[in-house]
VMD Tcl script that builds the backbone (N, CA, C; Angstrom):
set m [mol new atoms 288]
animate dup $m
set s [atomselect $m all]
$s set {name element resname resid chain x y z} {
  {N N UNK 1 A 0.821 -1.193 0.000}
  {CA C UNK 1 A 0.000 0.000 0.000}
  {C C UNK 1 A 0.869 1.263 0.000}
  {N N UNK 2 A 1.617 0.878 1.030}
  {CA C UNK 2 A 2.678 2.512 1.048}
  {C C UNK 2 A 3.792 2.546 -0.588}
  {N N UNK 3 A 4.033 1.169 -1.398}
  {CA C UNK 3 A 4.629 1.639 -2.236}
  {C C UNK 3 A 3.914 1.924 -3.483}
  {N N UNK 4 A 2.271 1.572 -3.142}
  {CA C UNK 4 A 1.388 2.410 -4.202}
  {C C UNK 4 A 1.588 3.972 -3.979}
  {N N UNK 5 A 1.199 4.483 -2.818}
  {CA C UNK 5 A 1.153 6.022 -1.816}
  {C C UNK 5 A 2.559 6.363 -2.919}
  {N N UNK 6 A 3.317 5.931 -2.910}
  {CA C UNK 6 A 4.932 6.427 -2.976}
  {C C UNK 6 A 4.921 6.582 -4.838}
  {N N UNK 7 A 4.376 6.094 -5.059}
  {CA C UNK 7 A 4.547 5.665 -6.634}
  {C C UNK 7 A 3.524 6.769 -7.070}
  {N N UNK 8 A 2.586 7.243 -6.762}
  {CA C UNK 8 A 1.532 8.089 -7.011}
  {C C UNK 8 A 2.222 9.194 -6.687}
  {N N UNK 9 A 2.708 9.323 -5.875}
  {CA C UNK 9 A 3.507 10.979 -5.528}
  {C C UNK 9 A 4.552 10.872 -6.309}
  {N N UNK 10 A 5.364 10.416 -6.708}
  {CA C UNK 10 A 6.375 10.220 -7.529}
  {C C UNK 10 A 5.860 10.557 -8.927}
  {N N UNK 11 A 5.010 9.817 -9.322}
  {CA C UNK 11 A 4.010 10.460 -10.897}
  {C C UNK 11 A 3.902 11.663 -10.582}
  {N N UNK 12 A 3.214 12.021 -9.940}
  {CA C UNK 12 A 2.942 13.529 -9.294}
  {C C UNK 12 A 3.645 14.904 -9.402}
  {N N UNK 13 A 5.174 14.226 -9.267}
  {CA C UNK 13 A 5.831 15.437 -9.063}
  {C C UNK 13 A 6.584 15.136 -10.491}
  {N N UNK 14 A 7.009 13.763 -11.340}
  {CA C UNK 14 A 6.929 14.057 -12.670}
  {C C UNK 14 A 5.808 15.074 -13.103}
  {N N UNK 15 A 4.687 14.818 -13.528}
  {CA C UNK 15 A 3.918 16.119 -13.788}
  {C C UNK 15 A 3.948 17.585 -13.423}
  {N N UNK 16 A 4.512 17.513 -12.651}
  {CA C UNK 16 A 4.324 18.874 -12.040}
  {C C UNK 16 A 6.105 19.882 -12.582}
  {N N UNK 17 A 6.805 19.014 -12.893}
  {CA C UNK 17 A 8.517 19.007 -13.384}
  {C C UNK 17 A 7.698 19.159 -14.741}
  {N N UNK 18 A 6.679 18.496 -15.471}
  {CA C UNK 18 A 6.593 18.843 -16.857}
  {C C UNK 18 A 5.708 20.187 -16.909}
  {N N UNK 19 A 4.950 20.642 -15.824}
  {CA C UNK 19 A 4.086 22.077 -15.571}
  {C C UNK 19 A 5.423 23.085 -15.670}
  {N N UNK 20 A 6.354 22.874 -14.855}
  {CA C UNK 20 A 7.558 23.868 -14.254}
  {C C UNK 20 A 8.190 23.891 -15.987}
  {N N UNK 21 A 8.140 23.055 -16.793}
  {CA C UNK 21 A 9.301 23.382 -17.785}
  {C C UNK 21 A 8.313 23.441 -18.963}
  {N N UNK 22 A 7.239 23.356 -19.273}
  {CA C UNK 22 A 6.402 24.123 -20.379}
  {C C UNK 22 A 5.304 24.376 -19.917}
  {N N UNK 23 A 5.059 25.082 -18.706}
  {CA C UNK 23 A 4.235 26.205 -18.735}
  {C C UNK 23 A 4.027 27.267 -18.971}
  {N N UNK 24 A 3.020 27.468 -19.726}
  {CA C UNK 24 A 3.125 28.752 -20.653}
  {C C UNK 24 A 3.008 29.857 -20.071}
  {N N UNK 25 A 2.744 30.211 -17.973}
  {CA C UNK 25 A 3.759 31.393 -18.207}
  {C C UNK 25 A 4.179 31.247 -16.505}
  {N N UNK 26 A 4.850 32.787 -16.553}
  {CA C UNK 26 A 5.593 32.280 -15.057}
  {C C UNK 26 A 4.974 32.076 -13.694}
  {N N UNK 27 A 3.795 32.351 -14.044}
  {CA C UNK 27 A 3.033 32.193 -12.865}
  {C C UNK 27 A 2.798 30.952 -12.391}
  {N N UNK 28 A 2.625 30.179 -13.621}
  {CA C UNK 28 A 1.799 28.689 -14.045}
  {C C UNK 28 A 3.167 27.705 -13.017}
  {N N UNK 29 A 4.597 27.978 -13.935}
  {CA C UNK 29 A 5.796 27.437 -12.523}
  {C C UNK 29 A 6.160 27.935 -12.011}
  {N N UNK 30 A 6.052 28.784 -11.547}
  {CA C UNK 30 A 6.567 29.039 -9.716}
  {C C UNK 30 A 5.417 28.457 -9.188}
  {N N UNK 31 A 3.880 27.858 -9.637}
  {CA C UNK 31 A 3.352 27.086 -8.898}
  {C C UNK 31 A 3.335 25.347 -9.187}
  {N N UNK 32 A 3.681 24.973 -10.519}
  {CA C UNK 32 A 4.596 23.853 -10.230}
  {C C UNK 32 A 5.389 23.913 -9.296}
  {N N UNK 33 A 6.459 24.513 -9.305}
  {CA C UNK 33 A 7.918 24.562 -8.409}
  {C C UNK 33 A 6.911 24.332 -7.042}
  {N N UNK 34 A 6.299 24.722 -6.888}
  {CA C UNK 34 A 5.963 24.506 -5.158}
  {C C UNK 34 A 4.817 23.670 -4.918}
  {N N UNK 35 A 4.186 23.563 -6.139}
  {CA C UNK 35 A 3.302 21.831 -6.113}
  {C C UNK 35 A 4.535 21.325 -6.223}
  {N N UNK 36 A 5.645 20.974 -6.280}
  {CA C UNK 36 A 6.991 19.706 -6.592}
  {C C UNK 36 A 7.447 20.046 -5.124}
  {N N UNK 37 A 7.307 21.106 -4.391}
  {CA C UNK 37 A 8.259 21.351 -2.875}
  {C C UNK 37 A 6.868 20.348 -2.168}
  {N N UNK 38 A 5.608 20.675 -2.062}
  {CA C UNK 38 A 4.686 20.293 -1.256}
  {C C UNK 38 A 4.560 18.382 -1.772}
  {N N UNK 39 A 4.886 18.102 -2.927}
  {CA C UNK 39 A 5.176 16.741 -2.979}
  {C C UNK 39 A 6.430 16.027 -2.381}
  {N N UNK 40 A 7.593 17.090 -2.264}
  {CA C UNK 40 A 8.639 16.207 -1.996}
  {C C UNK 40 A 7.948 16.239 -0.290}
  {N N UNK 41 A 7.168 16.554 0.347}
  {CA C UNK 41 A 7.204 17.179 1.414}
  {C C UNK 41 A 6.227 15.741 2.179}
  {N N UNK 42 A 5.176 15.331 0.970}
  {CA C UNK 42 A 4.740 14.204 1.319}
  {C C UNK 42 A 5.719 12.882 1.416}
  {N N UNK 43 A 6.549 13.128 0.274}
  {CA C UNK 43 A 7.232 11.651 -0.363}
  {C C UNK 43 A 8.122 11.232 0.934}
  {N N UNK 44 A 8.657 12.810 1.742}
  {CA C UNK 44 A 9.780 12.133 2.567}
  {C C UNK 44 A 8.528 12.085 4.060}
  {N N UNK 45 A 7.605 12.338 3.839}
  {CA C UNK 45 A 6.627 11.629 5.619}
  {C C UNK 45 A 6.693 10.699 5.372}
  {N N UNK 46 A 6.306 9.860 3.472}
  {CA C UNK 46 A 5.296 8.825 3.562}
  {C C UNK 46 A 6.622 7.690 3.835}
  {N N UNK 47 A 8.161 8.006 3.528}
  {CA C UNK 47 A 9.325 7.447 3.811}
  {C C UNK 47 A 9.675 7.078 5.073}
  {N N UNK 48 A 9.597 8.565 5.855}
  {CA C UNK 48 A 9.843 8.130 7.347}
  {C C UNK 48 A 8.559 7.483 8.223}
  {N N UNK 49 A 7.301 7.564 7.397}
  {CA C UNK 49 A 6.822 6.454 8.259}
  {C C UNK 49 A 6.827 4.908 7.663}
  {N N UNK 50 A 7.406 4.674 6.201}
  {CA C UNK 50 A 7.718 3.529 5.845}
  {C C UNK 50 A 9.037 2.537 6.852}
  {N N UNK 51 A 10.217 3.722 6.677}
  {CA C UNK 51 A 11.117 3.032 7.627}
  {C C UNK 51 A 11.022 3.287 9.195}
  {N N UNK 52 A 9.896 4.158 9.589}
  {CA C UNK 52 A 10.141 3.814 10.895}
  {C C UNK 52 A 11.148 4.845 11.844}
  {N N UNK 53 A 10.578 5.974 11.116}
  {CA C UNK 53 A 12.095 7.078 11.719}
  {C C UNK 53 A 10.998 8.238 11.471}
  {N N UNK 54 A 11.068 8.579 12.802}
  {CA C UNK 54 A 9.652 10.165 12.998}
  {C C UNK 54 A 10.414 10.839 12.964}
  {N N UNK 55 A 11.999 11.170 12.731}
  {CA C UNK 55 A 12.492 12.596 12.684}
  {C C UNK 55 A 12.391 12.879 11.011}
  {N N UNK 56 A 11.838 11.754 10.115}
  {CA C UNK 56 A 11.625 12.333 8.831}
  {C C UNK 56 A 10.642 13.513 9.165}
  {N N UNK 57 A 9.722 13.433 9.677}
  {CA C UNK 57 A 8.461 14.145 9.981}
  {C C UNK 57 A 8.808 15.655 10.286}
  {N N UNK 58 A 10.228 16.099 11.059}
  {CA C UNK 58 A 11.024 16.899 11.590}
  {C C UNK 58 A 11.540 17.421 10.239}
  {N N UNK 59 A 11.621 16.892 9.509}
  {CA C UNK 59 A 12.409 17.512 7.840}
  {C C UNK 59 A 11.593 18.166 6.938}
  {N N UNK 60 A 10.534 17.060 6.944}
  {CA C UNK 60 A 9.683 17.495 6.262}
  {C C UNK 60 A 9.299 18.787 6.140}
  {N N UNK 61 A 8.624 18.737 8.067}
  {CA C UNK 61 A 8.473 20.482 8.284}
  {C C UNK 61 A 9.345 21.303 7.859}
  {N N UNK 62 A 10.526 21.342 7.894}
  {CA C UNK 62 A 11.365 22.238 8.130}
  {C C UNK 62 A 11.492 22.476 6.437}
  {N N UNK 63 A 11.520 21.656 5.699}
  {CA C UNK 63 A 11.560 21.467 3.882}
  {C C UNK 63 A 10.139 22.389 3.520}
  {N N UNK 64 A 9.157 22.218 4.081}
  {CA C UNK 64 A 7.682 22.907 4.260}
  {C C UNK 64 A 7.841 24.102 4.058}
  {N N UNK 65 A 8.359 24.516 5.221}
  {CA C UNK 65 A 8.846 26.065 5.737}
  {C C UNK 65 A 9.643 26.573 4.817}
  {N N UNK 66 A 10.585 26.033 4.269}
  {CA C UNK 66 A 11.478 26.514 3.428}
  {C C UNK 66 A 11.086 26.541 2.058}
  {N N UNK 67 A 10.222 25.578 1.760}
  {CA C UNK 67 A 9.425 25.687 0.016}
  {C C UNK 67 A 8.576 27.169 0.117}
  {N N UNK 68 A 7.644 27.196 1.358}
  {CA C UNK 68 A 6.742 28.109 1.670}
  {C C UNK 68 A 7.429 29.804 1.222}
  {N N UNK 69 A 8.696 29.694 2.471}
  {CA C UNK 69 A 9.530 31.071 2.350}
  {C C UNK 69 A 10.204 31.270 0.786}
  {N N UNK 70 A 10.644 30.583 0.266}
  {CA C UNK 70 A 10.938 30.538 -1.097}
  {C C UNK 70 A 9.930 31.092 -2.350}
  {N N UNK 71 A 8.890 29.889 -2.548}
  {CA C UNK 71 A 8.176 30.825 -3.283}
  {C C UNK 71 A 7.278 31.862 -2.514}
  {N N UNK 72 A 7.138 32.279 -1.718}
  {CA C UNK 72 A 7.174 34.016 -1.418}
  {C C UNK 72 A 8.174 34.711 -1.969}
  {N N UNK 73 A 9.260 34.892 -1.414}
  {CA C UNK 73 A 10.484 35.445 -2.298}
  {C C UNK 73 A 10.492 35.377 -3.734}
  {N N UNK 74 A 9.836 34.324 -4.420}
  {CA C UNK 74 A 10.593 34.325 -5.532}
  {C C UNK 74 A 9.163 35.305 -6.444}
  {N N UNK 75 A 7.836 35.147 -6.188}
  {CA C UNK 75 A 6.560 35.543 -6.170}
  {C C UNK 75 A 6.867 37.603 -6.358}
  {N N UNK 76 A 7.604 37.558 -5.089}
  {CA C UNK 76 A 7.581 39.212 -4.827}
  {C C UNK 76 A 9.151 39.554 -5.776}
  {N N UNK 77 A 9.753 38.888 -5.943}
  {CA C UNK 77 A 11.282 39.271 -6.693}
  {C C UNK 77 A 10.439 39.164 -8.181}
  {N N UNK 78 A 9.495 38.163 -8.234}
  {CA C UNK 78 A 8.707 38.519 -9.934}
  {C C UNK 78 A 8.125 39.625 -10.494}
  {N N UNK 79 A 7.357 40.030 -9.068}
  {CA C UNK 79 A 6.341 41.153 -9.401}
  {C C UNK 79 A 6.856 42.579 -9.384}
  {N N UNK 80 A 8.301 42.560 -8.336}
  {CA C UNK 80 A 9.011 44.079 -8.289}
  {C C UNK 80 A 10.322 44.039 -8.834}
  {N N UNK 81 A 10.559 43.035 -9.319}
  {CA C UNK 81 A 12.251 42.762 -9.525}
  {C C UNK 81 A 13.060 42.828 -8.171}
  {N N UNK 82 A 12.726 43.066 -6.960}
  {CA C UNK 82 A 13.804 43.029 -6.059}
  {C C UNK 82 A 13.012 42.398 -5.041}
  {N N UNK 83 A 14.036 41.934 -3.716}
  {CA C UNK 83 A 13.176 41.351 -2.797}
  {C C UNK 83 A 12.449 42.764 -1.967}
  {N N UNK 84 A 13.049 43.891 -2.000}
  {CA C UNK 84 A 12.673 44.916 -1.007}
  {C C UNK 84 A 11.323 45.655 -1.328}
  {N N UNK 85 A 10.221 44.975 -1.897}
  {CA C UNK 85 A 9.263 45.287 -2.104}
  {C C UNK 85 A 8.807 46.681 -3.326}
  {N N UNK 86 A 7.851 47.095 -3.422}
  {CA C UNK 86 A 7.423 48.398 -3.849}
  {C C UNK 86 A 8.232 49.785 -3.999}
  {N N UNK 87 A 8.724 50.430 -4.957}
  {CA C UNK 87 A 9.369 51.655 -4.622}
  {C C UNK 87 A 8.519 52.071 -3.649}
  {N N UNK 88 A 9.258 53.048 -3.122}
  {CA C UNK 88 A 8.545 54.206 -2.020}
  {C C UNK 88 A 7.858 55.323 -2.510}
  {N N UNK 89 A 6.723 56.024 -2.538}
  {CA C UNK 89 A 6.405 56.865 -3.427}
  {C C UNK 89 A 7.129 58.271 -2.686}
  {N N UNK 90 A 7.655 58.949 -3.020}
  {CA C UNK 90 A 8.219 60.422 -1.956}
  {C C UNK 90 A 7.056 60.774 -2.233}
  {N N UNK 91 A 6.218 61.422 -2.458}
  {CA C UNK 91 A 5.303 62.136 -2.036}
  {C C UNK 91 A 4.077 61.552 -0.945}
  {N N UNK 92 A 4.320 60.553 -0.498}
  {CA C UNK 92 A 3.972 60.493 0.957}
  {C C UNK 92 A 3.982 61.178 1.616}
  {N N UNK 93 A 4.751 61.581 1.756}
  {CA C UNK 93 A 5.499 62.451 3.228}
  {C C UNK 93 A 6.154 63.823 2.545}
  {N N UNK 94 A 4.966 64.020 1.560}
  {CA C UNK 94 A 5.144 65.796 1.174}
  {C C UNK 94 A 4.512 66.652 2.218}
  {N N UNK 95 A 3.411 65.955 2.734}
  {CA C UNK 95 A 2.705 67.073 3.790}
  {C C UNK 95 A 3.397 67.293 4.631}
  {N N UNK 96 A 4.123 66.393 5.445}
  {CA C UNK 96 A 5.057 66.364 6.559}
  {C C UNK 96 A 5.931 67.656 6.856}
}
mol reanalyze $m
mol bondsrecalc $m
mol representation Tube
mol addrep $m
């Protein structure tokens, strides 16, 4: 059963590797890229509870967190070209 589970996520993130490299636009992979982070994210639970080792579970998260923080970054470096967000408009703080 678990090497059906394993074999299905594995197809999975093939597909999602063929979304990331002809999707027709960039929006389409950077959400492959992180449908493929949130699969590897299953593949290594459904591992550490195959062999029997709960600190996979500990990676996972931490792989989670790090797919998560990533495409944010990479999302806002698309939309402004830099990570530091939005120019500043100066005339904000003309009344001042």
């Amino acid at each position: 059963m678990f090497i059906a589970a394993t074999l299905a996520i594995l197809a999975t993130m093939v597909l999602a590797l063929v979304r990331a490299f002809v999707g027709p636009s960039v929006y389409d992979r950077i959400l492959a890229v992180n449908a493929f982070g949130t699969k590897t994210v299953l593949l290594i639970a459904v591992l550490g509870y195959v062999t029997e080792r709960p600190d996979f579970i500990d990676v996972a998260l931490v792989y989670a967190l790090i797919n998560f923080v990533g495409t944010i970054a990479v999302m806002k470096f698309h939309k402004y070209s830099s990570l530091a967000g939005p120019p500043a408009d100066r005339d904000d703080f003309a009344d001042l």
